[in-house]
N, C-alpha and C positions, 0 to 999 in steps of 0.2 A: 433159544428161549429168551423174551427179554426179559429183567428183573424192572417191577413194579416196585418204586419203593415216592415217601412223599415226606417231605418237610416239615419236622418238627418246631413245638414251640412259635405257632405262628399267631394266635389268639390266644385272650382270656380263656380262662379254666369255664365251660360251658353252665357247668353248676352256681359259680360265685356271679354269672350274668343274669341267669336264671333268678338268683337269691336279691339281686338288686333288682328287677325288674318286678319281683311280686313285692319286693317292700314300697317299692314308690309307687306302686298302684294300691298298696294295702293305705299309707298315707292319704291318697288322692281318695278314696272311696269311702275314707270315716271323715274325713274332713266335708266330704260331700253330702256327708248323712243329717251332720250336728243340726243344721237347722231345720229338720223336715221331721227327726225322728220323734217327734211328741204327736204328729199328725199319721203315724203308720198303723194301717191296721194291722191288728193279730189275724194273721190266715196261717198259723202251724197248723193245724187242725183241719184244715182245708184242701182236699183232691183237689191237685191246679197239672195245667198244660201249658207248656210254652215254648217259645222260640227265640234262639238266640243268633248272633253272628259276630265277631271279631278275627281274628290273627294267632298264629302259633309263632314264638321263636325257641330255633331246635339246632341240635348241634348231634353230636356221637361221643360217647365214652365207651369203656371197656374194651380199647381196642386189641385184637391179636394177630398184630403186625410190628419190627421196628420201624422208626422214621416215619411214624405215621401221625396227623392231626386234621382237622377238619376246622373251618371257621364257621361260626352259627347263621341260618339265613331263617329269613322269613315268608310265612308264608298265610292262605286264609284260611278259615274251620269256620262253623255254621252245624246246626241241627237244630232236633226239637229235645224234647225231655218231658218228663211227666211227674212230679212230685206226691208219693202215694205217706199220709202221714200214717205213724205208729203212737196214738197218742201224741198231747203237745209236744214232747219235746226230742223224740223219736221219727225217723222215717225214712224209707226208702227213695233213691232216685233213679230210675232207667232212663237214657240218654241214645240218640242215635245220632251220629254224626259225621260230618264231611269235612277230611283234614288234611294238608299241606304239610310233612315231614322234608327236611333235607338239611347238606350242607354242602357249602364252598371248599375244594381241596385243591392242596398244590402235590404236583408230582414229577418224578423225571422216568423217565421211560430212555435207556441205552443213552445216557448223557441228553437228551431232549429235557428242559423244562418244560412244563405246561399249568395250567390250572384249568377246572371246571368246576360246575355246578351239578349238583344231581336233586332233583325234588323228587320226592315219592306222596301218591295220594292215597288217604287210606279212607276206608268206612271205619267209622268205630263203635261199637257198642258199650261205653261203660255202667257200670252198675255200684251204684254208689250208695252208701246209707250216710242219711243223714241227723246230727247234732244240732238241736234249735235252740241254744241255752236263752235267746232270747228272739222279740219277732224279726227283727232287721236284719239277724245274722243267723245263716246257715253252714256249720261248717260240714263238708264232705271227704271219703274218701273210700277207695273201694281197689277193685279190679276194672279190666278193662281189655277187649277184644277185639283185635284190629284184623283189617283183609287188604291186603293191598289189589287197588284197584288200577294203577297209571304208575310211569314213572320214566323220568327223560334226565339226561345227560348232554349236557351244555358243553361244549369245549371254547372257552375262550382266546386262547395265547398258545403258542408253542409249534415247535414244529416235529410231531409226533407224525406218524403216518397214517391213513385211514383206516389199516389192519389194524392198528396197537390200538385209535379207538374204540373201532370193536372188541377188541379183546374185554376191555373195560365194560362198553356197553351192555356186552351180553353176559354178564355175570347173574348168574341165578338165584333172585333175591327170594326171600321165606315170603310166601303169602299169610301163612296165618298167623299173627302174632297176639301173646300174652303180653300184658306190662299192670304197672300201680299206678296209680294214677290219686293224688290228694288237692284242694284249694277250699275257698270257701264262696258263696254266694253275699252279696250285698240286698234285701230286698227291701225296697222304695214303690210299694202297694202292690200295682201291677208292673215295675220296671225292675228287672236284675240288674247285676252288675256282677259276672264272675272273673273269678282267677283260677286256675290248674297249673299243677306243674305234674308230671309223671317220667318214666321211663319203660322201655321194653323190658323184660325178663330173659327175652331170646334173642340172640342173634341175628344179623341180616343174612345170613349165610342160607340159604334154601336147600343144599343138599352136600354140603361139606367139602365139594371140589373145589371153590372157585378160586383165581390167583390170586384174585384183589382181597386187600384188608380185610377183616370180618370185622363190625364193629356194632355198637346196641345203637339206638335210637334215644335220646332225650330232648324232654321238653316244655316250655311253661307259654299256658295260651292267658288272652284276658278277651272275653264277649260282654254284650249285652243283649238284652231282650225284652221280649214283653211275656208274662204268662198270665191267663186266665180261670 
């Protein structure tokens, strides 16, 4: 049996990247607002559809494994959504969407170093209500339903053998995932401008056997779009 074990302490804490990356998009997106927002129309009020696309960065927390860590990668997201109000300042959002999870990890396998990449793609369904304290700012936050759709394992470096990466490879990841998912929208008439940050609830683990690490999934995306 070989032992799977991987290199701690190799990246920032996933969370504090996460927490700079929505503050300087939270800066960039009021600063982008100030001279437009006297010209916004109020649509709280208004059934709207729209489309967005941008980028997720994702890393993993809650790991139950020692020696284990993960460096954050990036990846694309893209869907539509549907803004249903509940009165002005109230309202629901249903979301479908196409997303880009993974991370970067380093490992030894029987004294082998290696590293690889693993991306996972998921469909997700969030369902979100939303807070319209005012017209330009929506903030969100809800649940969220994920399927894994794809999912591929890069082996970069090392000289592990093609059996040990299978072993890796074929680890049986959870298709259906729960998580929380919170950010808020920018709205500029007909143009957004979002942020999300969320995590899984469950594990990547699919059925409780597998060798490799069990770890959760985290991550903060920023899109833009158009709705109408």
């Amino acid at each position: 049996m070989h032992l799977l074990t991987f290199q701690p302490n190799s990246i920032m804490n996933p969370l504090t990247i996460m927490k700079h990356a929505l503050s300087i998009f939270s800066i960039c997106a009021l600063l982008s607002t100030q001279g437009v927002y006297a010209q916004l129309k109020d649509n709280r009020e208004k059934l709207q559809i729209g489309f967005k696309a941008g980028g997720n960065v994702s890393s993993i927390y809650n790991v139950k494994s020692n020696n284990f860590s993960g460096s954050p990668s990036m990846g694309y997201a893209g869907g539509v959504f549907l803004s249903i109000p509940i009165g002005k300042f109230l309202g629901v959002q249903p979301e479908l969407q196409y997303g880009q999870l993974g991370f970067v990890g380093k490992g030894s396998i029987s004294g082998n170093d290696y590293n690889y990449t693993r991306v996972t793609d998921y469909i997700t369904v969030p369902l979100l209500l939303q807070l319209k304290p005012i017209s330009g700012l929506t903030i969100l936050g809800g649940v969220q339903y994920a399927y894994l759709v794809g999912r591929s394992d890069v082996f970069k470096t090392g000289g592990i053998t093609s059996q040990q990466q299978q072993n890796i490879e074929n680890t049986n990841l959870r298709k259906n995932t729960m998580g929380i998912v919170g950010g808020f929208d920018i709205n500029l008439n007909h143009f957004v401008i979002a942020a999300r940050t969320g995590m899984d609830l469950t594990n990547n683990n699919g059925d409780g056997t597998s060798t490799n690490p069990t770890y959760t999934n985290i991550w903060a995306q920023t899109m833009i779009g158009l709705k109408f």
